[in-house]
N, C-alpha and C positions, 0 to 999 in steps of 0.2 A: 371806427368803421366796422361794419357787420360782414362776417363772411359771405361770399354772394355762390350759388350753387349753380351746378351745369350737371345734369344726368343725362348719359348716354343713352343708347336708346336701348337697352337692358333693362336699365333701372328705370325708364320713366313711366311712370303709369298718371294716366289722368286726373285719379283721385288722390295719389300723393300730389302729384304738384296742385291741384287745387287745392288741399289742406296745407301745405307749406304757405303757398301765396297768403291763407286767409289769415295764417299767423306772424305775417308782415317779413317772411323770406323772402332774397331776392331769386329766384329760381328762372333760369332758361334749360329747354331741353333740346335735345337734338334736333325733333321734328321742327320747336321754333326758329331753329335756323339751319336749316334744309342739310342736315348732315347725314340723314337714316341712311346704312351701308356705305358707311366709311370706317376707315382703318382707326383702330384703335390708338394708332399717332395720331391721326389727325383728329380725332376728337380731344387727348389731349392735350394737342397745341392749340384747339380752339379755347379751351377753356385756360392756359397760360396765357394767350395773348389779348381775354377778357377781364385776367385775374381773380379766376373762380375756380371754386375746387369741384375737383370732378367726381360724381356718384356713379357707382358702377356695382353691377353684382361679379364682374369678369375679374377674378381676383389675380389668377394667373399671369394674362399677359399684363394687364396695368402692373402689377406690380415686377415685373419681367422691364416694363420700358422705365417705372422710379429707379431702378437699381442701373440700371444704364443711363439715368440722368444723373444721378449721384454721383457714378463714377465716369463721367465726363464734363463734370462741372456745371451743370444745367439745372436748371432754376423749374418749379412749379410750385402752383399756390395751394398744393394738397390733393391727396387721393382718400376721398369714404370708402370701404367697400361694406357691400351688404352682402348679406344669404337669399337669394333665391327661394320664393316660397318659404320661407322658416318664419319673418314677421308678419300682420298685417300689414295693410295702409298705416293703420292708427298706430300700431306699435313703431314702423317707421317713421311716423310723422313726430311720434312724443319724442324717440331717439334721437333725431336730426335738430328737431328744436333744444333739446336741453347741447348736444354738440357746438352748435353755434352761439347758443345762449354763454356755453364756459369757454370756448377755445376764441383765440384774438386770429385776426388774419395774419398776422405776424408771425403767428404759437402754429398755423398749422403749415408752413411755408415748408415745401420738400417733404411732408412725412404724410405717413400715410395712419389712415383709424379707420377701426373695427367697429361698424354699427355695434356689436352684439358688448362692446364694452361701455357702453352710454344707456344702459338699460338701467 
């Protein structure tokens, strides 16, 4: 099984998730399922009760709420983060594709990657 992605509504841009989709990812975003202005829990309990790892450029508090899933026993099926402005589209898209091409759903279960480490 293929890691399945969810970017909040930070990370999502149009033409990334179009070039995701074209390169046979399974990609939903915030806006496809009406979450724009919601809490950074709740988008990632949306994307744990999907089983998809959640894309985000908010490095901060997502990693602020892994570290409080951690340490209270609580399960997610991964956090990307990216940089804000620092890739293109394409540099995110070649990134995210080789990420899910090598990591198993298994392999990314509670941890968290660094777009800028898949380059």
């Amino acid at each position: 099984m293929q890691i399945r992605l969810y970017l909040d509504e930070d990370a999502m841009d149009n033409d990334l998730v179009r070039a995701l989709r074209l390169r046979g990812l399974d990609v939903i975003t915030a806006l496809d399922v009406g979450l724009i202005g919601s809490t950074d829990l709740d988008h990632l309990e949306h994307a744990i009760e999907r089983g998809r790892v959640l894309y985000s450029f908010n490095v901060s508090d997502f990693l602020n709420l892994h570290t409080q899933f951690l340490a209270t026993g609580r399960n997610h099926a991964g956090i990307v983060f990216g940089q804000q402005q620092r890739y293109s589209v394409g540099e995110q898209m070649r990134r995210m594709v080789r990420l899910v091409q090598m990591r198993s759903v298994e392999g990314m279960r509670n941890t968290v990657e660094f777009l800028s480490a898949w380059g």
